[in-house]
N, C-alpha and C positions, 0 to 999 in steps of 0.2 A: 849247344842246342838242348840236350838233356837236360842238362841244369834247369835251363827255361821253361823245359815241359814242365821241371817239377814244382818249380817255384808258383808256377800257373794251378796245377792242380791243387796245391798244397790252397792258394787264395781261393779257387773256386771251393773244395773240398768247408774252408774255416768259413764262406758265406752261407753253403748248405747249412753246417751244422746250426748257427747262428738263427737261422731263419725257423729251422725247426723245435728251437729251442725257446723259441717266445711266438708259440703260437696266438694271432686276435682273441681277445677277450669276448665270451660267449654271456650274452644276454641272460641273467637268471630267469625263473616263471613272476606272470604279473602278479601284485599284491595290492589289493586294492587300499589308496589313504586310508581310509574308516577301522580297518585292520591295521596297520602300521598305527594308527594310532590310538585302538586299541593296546597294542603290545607294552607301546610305550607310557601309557597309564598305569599297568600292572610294573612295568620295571621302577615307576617314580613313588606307587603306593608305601613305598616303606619308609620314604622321606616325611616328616614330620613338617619340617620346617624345607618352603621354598627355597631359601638361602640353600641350602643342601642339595636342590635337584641340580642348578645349572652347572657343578663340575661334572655327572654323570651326562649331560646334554652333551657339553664339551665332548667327553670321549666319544659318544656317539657319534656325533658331527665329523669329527677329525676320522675316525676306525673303521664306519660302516657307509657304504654307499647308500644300501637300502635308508639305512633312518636319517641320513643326513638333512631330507629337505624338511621332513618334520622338526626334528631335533633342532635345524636354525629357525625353524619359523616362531619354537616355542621359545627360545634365547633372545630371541630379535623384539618379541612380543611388545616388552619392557626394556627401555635402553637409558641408560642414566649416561651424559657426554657432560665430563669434565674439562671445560675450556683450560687450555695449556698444557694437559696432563700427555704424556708419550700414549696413553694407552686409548684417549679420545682419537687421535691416530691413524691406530688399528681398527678401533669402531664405525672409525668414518668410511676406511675402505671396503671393511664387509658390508654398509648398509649401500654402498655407493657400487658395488658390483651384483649385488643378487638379494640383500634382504630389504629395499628399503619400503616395500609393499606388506612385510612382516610388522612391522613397527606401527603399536598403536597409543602405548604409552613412552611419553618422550619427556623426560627430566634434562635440563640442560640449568649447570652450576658451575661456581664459579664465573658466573659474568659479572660484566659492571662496566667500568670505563675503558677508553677504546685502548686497542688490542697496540702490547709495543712492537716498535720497530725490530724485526729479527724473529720474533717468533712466528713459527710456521704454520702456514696456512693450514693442514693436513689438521690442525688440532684447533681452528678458530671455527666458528659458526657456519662461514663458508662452504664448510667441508661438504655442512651436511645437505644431502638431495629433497628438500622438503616438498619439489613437482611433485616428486614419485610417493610419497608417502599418503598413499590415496586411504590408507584404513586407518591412519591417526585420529585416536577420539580424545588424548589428554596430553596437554602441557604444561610444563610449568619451568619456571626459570627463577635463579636464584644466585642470590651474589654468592662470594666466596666465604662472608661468616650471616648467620646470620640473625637479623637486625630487626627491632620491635620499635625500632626510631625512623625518621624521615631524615635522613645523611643526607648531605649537600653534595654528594658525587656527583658530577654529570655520566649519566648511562650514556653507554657506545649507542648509539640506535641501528648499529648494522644489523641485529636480528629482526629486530621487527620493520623493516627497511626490507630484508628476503621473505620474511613473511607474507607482507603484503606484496611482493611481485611472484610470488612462487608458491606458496600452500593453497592445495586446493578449495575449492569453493564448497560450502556444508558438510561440512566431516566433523570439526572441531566439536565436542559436547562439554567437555572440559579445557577451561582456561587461570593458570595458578600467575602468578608475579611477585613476589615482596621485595622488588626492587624500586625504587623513589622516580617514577616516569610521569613524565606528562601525558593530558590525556590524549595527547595526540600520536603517540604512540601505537594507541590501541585499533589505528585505522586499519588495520590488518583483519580486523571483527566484522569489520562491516560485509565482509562476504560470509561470514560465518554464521547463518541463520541458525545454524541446529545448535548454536550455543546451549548447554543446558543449567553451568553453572560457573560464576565468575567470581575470581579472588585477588583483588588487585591494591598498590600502594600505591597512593599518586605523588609529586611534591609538590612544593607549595603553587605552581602553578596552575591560576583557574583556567577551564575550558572556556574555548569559545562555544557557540552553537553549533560552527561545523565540527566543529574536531570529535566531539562525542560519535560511534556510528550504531549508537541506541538508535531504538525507538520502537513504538508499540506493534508497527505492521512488519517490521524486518527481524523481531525477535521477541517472539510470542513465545518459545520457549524456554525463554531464561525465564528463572524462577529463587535461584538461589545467589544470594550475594554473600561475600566473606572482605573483611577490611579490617584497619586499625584502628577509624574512629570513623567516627557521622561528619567528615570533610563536604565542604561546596559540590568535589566531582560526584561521592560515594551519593548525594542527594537527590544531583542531577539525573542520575543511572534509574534509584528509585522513582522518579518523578517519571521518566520517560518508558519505562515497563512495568510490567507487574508482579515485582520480586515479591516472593509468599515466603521463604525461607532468612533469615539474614542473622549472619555472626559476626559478633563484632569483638577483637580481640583487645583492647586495651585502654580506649576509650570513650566511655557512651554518655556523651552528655545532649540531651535531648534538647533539640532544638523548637522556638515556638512553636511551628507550625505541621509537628511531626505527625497528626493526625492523619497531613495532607500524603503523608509520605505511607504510613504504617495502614493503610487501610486493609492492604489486601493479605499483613501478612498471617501467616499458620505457622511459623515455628521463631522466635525469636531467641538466641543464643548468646547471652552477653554472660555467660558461669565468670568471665575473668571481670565484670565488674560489679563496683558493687553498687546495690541499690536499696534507700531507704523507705521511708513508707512515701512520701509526697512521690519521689523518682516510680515506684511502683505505680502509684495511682494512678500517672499519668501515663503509664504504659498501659496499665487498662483501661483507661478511656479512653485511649488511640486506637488500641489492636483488638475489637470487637472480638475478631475469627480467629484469635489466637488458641491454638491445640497443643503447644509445647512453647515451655519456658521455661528456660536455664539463666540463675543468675548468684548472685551473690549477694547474700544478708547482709548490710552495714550493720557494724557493731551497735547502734544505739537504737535495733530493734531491740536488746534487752530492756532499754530502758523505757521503752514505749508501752504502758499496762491496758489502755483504752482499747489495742485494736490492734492484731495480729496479722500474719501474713497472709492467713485462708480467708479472714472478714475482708482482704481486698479480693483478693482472688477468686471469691464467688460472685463477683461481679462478670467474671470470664463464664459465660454459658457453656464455651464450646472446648472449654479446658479441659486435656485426656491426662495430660504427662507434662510435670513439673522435677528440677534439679535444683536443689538451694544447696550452696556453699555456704557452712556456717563455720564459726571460731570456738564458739561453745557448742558443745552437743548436747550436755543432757536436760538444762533446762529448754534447749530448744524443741527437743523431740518431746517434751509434754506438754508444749505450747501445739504442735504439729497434729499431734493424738486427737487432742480437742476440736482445732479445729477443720481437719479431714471432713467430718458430714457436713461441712456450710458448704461443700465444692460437688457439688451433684456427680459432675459428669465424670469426675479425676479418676484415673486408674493406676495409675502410675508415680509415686513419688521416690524420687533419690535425694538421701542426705548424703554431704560429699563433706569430709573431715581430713582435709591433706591430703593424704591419696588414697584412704578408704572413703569405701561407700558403702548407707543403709539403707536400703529399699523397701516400701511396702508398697504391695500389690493389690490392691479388689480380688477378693475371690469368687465374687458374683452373686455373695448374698447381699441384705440390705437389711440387717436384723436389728442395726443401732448397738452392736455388739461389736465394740472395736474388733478385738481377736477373733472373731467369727467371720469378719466380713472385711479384714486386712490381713495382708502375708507377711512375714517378714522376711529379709536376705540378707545375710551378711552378704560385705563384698570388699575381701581387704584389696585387691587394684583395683579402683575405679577408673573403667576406659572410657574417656567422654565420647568417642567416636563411634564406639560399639554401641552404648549406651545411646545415642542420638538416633544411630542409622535404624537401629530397633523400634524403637519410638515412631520413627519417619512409615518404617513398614505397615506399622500396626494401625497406623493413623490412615495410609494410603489405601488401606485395603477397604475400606470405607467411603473410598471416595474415589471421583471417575478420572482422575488426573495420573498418570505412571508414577512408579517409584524411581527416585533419583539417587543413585551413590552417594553416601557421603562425603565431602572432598576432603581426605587424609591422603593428603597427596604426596606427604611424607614416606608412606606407603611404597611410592614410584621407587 
């Protein structure tokens, strides 16, 4: 029986000590978000470069209860999901338990043709909660290399298949693709009134009438278009809203009736083609309200003596900011010299030389004094995106309409 007493006390004795030994975890004092996020502005200030913040988020996340809910809100913000990868995954399960209300820019790569047999769900499209993801304002999707051509692949459509049963309605402001889809695809838009700016490849597939879900009363704030050439769909789009913005990456051959199409716009962006004086002209007799124009000199304005780029371009009343891509530079910048005063309104020119660029500015006199009344800049990287969105600012601030992002969605 002793034995027993003791064996008993000894267990009673080892549950005391245990219990005393891990005493509840005691609530620290509140800190209000605004503060907490405070702190962690001053701990990220030393970081230069974004790339650099998110392993210091990391340890926050993982090390500190206090900054955890901030530190994932600011990780989750931008979420790049690489279909197939182990590590799309993991991503899936953090946005699928507690961040997927964080998440506003959403990059999703590596897609394209439907998903094989054996590979796991946890890492396909599926994964992701796109119900919950009520503050997503950017998308974009993107094959696994990529492509300035229209590929014969046939695209999976299970994304945009979840898209349109499961994203919610007006969030979307940004929408990217350079995948070869039809445009029927894109019926996932049609609840997406706040569109603000759309970048799509289509294949050789024309639309029907329904399948487009344009149109003038359901998406009055798209404004900005980006493509690979002036296609039947990319027409259609312009026809059906009133795009002001439009980039066109690698083919712009202008169609008869582009007048119909080009009335309303203020920035046209073709720097990657090139355009000679007849192609010019008839950009300016289509795009009256044109205030930026990026494009590219054909080599055989050298050989053109009659009649220069700025004798078209004064035809543009409302022209602030012009980018010309040339091959030669120096005889071209004293063709440029010249003729700057035929353009009233211009304030802004970039010459762009590979990947330098030279800039003169207006400096607000009107003397007829080149050098007194032009700036100059060197700029040995020319970023066409910085260079545009700047432009875009400078222009808007003028006018009653909001400033729109650039879409370097590359960025994401």
């Amino acid at each position: 029986m002793g034995r027993s007493r003791a064996k008993k006390s000894k267990t009673l004795l080892g549950t005391s000590v245990v219990g005393e030994a891990s005493p509840s975890p005691k609530s620290g004092p509140f800190i209000p978000p605004e503060i907490i996020s405070m702190i962690l502005d001053e701990l990220l200030n030393e970081f230069t470069d974004v790339r650099d913040e998110r392993p210091q988020l990391c340890i926050l996340a993982r090390t500190s209860r206090l900054f955890q809910v901030e530190a994932e809100r600011r990780l989750y913000e931008r979420v790049l999901f690489n279909v197939g990868d182990p590590q799309a995954q993991k991503i899936a399960a953090v946005i699928q338990s507690r961040a997927a209300g964080y998440v506003r820019y959403l990059g999703i790569e590596k897609y394209g043709v439907a998903r094989r047999r054996g590979r796991t769900s946890d890492r396909a499209v599926s994964a992701l909660p796109f119900a919950r993801m009520t503050r997503l304002r950017s998308l974009y999707v993107a094959s696994e290399r990529d492509s300035k051509s229209k590929s014969l692949i046939e695209v999976d459509p299970e994304l945009f298949l979840l898209l349109d049963r499961h994203l919610p309605p007006n969030i979307l402001r940004q929408f990217a693709n350079n995948l070869p889809i039809p445009p029927s695809y894109l019926r996932f838009l049609k609840r997406q009134a706040s569109l603000e700016d759309l970048c799509c490849t289509f294949n050789s597939e024309k639309a029907e009438g329904s399948d487009f879900p344009f149109g003038p009363s359901t998406h009055q704030k798209l404004v900005e278009l980006q493509a690979l050439d002036l296609d039947d769909n990319i027409l259609t789009i312009m026809q059906r809203t009133r795009i002001r913005k439009l980039r066109i990456f690698a083919d712009f051959t202008i169609p008869k009736d582009w007048a119909s199409y080009a009335t309303h716009l203020v920035r046209l962006d073709v720097l990657d083609c090139a355009l000679g004086p007849v192609q010019l002209s008839e950009v300016v007799r289509c795009c009256p309200q044109l205030q930026i124009l990026e494009f590219t000199a054909a080599p055989h304005w050298i050989l053109v003596k009659d009649i220069g780029v700025f004798e078209v371009l004064q035809s543009l009343p409302k022209l602030r900011a012009c980018a010309i891509r040339v091959s030669v530079f120096v005889g071209f910048l004293e063709r440029v010299m010249k003729g700057l005063f035929k353009c009233e309104s211009l304030e802004a020119v970039m010459i762009v030389i590979g990947q330098a660029g030279f800039e003169l500015v207006r400096t607000g006199q009107r003397s007829g004094n080149f050098d007194m009344d032009w700036d100059a800049r060197d700029n040995p990287r020319f970023d066409r995106a910085t260079w545009t969105q700047l432009q875009d600012a400078r222009i808007d601030e003028l006018s009653d309409w909001p400033i729109l992002v650039s879409s370097s969605l590359s960025s994401l």
